[in-house]
N, C-alpha and C positions, 0 to 999 in steps of 0.2 A: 468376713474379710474386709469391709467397706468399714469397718469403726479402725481397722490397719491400715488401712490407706489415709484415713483422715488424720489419726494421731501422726505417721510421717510427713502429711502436708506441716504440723506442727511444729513439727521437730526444724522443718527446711527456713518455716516462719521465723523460730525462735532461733537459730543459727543466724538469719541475717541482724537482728534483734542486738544480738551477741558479741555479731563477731567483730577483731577488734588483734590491732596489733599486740595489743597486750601484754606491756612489760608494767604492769600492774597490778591491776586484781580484773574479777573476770571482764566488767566493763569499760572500766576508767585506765587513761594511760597516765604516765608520768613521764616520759619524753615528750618534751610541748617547747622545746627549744634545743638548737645546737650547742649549748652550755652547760643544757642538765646529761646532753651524750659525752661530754666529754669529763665531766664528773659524777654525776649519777646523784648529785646531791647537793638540794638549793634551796631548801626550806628557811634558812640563816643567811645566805647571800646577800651584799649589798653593793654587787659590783656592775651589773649589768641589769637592763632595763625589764628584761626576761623574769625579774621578781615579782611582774604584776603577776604569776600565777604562783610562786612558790612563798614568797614573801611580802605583800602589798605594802604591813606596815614598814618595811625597810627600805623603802623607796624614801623615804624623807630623811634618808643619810647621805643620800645621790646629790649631786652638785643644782646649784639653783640654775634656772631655766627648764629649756624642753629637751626633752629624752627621745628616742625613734631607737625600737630595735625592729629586724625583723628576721628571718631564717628558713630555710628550707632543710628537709630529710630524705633521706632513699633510703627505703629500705630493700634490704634481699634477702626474702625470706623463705625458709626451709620446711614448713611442716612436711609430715609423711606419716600416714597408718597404714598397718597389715592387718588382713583379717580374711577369713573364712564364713562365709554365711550360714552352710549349709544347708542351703533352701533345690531345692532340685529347677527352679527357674533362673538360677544366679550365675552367673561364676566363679571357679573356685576360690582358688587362692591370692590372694591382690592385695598390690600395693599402688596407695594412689597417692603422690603428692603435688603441691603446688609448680604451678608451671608461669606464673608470671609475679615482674617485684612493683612496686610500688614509690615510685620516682620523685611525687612530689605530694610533699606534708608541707603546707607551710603554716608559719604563725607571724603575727605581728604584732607590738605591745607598743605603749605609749605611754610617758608622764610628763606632767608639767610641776616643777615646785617653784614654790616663791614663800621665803617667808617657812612658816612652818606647815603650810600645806602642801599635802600634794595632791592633782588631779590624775588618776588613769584611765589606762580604756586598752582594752583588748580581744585581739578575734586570733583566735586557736581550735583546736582541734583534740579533745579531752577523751576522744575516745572513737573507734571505728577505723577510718581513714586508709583500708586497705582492702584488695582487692581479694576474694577467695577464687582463684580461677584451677580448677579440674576439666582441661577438655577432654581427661579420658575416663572420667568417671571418680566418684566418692561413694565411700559408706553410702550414703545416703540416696544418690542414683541407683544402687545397687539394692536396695531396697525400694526402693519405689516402683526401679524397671521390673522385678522379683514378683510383687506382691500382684501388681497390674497383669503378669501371667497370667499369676496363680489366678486371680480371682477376674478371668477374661471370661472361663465357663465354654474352655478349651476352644476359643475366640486368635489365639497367640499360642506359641510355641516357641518362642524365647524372641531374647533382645539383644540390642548391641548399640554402640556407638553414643551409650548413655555419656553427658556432661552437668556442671554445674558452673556459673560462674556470676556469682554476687557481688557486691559494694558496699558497705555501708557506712557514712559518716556525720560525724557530728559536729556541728557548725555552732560556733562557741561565739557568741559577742560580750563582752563583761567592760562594766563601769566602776568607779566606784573613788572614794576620795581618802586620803591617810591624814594623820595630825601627828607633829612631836607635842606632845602636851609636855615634857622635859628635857632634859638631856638624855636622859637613862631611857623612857619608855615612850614611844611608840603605837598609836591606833589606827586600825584601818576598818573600813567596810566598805562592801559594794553587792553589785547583783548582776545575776548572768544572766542570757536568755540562751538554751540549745534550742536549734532546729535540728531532726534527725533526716535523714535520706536514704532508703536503703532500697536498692534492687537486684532482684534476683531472676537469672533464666538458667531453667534448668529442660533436657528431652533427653530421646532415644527414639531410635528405632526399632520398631516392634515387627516379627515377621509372625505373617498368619497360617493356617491348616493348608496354605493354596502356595506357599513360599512367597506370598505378595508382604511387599515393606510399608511402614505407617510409620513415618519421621513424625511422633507430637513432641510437643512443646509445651512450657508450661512458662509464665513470666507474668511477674508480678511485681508490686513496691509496698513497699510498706515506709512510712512516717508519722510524724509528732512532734510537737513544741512544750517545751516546760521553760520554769523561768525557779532559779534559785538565789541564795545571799550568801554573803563571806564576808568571816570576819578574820581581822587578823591580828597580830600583838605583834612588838619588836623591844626587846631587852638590851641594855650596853653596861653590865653589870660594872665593866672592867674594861677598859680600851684598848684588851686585847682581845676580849672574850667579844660575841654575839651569838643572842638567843633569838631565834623567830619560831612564831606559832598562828598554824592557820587553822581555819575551821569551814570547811564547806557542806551547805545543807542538801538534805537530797532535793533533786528535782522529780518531779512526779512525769511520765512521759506513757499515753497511751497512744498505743501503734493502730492505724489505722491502713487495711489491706485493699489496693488499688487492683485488683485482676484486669491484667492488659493482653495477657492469649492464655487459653485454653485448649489445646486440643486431645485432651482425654474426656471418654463419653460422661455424661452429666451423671451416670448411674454407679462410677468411681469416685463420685461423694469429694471430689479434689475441687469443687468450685463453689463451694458453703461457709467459708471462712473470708467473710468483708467487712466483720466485727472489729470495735479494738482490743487491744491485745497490750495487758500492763506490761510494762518492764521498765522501774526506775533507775536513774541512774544515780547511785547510793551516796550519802555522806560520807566523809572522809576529815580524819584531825591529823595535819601533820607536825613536826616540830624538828627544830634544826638548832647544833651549837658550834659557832665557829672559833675557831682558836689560831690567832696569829702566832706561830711561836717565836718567828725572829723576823726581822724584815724581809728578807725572804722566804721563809713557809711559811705557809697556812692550810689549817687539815678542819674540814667538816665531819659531823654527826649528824645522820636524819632518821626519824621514824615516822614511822605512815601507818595508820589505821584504818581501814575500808570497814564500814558498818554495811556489811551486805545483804546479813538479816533483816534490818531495820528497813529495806526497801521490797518494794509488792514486784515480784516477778509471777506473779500468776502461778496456779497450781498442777498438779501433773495429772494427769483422768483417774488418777488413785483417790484425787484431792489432798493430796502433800502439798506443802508451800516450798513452792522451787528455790527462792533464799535459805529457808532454814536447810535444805539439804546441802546449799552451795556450804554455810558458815561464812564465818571474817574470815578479812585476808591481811595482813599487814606486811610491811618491809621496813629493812635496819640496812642501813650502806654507810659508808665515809668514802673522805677523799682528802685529796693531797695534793696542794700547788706549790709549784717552786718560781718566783718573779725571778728572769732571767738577767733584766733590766729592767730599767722603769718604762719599757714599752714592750714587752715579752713574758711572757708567761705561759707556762706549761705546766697538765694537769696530769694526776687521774685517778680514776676512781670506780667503786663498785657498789652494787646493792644487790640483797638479796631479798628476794620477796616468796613466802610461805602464805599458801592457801589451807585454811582451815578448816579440810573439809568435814562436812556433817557424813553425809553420805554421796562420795563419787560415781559409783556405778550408777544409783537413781538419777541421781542427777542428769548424769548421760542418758541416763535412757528414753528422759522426757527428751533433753536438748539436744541430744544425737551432733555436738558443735564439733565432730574429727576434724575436718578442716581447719579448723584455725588452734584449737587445743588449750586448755587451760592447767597446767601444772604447775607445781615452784617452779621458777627462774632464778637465775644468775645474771646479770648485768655488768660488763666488765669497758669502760670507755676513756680512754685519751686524747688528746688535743692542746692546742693552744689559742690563747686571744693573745693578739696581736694589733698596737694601734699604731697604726704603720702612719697614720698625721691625724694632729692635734683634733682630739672628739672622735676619731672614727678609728673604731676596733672592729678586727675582724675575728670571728671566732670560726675554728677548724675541729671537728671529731669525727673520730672511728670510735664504732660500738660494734661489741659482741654480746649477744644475749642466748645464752643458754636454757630448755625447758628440760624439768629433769623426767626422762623418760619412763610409761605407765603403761602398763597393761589393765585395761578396763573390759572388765564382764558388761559386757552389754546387753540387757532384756529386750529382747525382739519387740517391736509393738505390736505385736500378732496375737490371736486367742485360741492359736493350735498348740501350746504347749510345749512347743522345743526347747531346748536349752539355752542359754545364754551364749553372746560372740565372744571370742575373746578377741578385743583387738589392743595391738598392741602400737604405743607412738611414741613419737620423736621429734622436736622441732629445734631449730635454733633461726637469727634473725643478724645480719651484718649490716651494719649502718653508719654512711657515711654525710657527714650534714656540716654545713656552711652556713654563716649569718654575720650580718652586720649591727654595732650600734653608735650611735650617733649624739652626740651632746651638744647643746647650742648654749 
């Protein structure tokens, strides 16, 4: 029972590791501004300063001087899984979802052009940035509270009032410099540094042979630093047309485990993990084509490629490579503005994003991530920029993201032999985000 309790401590690790608002692929996001919520699609953009992440080389089509964007996001989001353990320490039939939203994502971006150069810099948030709170329990308490019964050595006689409530984000700083080497093309590079942060506390109450209660508690962090490069291109084939293409490399990011309380016995094998623990965060090649068609519309095309094989997410106790199980993930979206005047515009736009999976149930069963959920999405966003005086717009979105709902056989981490869970999810995600940009 003690090699079951330690792969759950795993599972709870690789869940903070993981988890991640997720209108991407499993680790990386692609809402990193109030612009791309209300189009969904900014890979060929060159209208707002928010290109240091979707299009860098297209920032040397932006007016000469200094640029300032910045923006905040809320989100309120929905996960929810059902399932049945059947473990005789559990309870039955349960549905647990999120109970709190996550109010502030912000990002800020910056350029300076003069000339044919341009200088950026930007600090964003590429992945994490939300909070998984269950105060009334998860899959995963529910296995943990379970297993700690079972394997008490009739010590315990059931639990209650089990919780989970983790963090995790990714703090993004990037530099980097663009060139018009023409009229027509466009170069860029730069290099990012993530720091990660992630913390998690998770308890229950355990009652003993005597009806006496044992509130423990378990609360730990995990973090890591990588440093990556980006490169970017920007096309003007046609001065209605624009083509942008980005290239980012993976960062390498090993997680190192900080045990801040312990109150399960030393002999639950739950305080052995202070090792690092890989989980990169993957390369990615996006590419975008925009099309004026009258002076009034203009409609985008983007595609997104996540190499999520290519990156070391550590192996399962089978020794599978947790990537190759996940697969690639990519996304195809457009969008559509209409300028209402030369100081009004109004968007909108969608993206759909498909995960490639190799194998989902495994997957799950090392990463047990219910909480936060990884399935296709739908991304559906509207808004307007608005430069209500001279250089300073203000951008306005609503988003809906839809995850398309899965029933996952779940393999118990145990080596009693039961059958698989089935649980069955659901998520969706409403976000509403504001930001400003600035030209001098």
């Amino acid at each position: 029972m003690r090699k079951g309790k330690n792969v759950l401590f795993i599972m709870l690790l690789f869940l903070l590791c993981a988890s991640s608002t997720a209108m991407a692929n499993v680790d990386q996001l692609s809402n990193m501004s109030p612009e791309w919520i209300r189009t969904g699609n900014r890979n060929a953009a060159t209208d707002s300063t928010d290109i240091v992440v979707y299009n860098p080389a297209g920032l040397t089509k932006m007016s000469q001087g200094l640029h300032l964007n910045f923006g905040n996001q809320s989100l309120f989001r929905e996960p929810e899984h059902s399932y049945n353990l059947g473990l005789p320490a559990s309870n039955d039939n349960r549905c647990n979802s999120q109970d709190s939203n996550d109010y502030f994502i912000p990002n800020f971006y910056t350029a300076y052009n003069k000339g044919d150069l341009s200088l950026f810099g930007g600090f964003y948030i590429p992945g994490g940035g939300a909070e998984v709170d269950y105060p009334n329990g998860s899959i995963n308490t529910q296995f943990i509270g379970a297993m700690t019964v079972m394997g008490s050595s009739g010590m315990f006689t059931g639990f209650t009032n089990d919780y989970l409530d983790a963090n995790s984000t990714y703090y993004t700083t990037e530099i980097g410099a663009a060139y018009r080497c023409t009229e027509f093309i466009s170069l860029a590079a730069g290099l990012r540094y993530i720091y990660v942060k992630n913390e998690i506390k998770a308890g229950a109450t355990f009652t003993d042979v005597y009806a006496g209660e044992h509130k423990w508690k378990l609360r730990y962090d995990t973090d890591a630093d990588g440093a990556g490069g980006v490169l970017g291109m920007n096309l003007s084939p046609h001065r209605d047309v624009n083509i942008g293409l980005r290239y980012e490399t993976r960062v390498v990011l090993d997680f190192e485990t900080d045990l801040k309380q312990n109150d399960f016995p030393e002999e639950f094998g739950l305080a052995e993990y202070k090792d690092k623990n890989r989980r990169d965060f993957p390369a990615m090649f996006g590419i975008g084509l925009e099309y004026r068609i009258s002076p009034k519309w203009t409609t985008e095309f983007d595609y997104n490629m996540y190499f999520q094989e290519d990156a070391d997410w550590g192996k399962t106790s089978t020794g599978e490579d947790l990537a190759d199980l996940a697969g690639e993930c990519w996304s195809l979206g457009g969008t559509a503005g209409y300028q209402v005047n030369e100081r009004f515009k109004v968007s909108i736009g969608t993206i759909y994003t498909k995960f490639e999976w190799n194998d989902m149930d495994r997957y799950y069963e090392t990463i047990g991530a219910f909480e936060t959920l990884y399935t296709d999405n739908w991304h559906l966003g509207t808004g307007f920029a608005w430069e209500f005086r001279d250089g300073v717009t203000c951008n306005f979105a609503l988003g809906r993201t839809f995850w398309k709902d899965e029933t996952i056989n779940f393999v118990r981490a145990t080596d009693n032999g039961l059958p698989p869970v089935s649980v069955d999810t659901e998520n969706a995600t409403t976000i509403v985000a504001l930001g400003f940009d600035l030209s001098f």
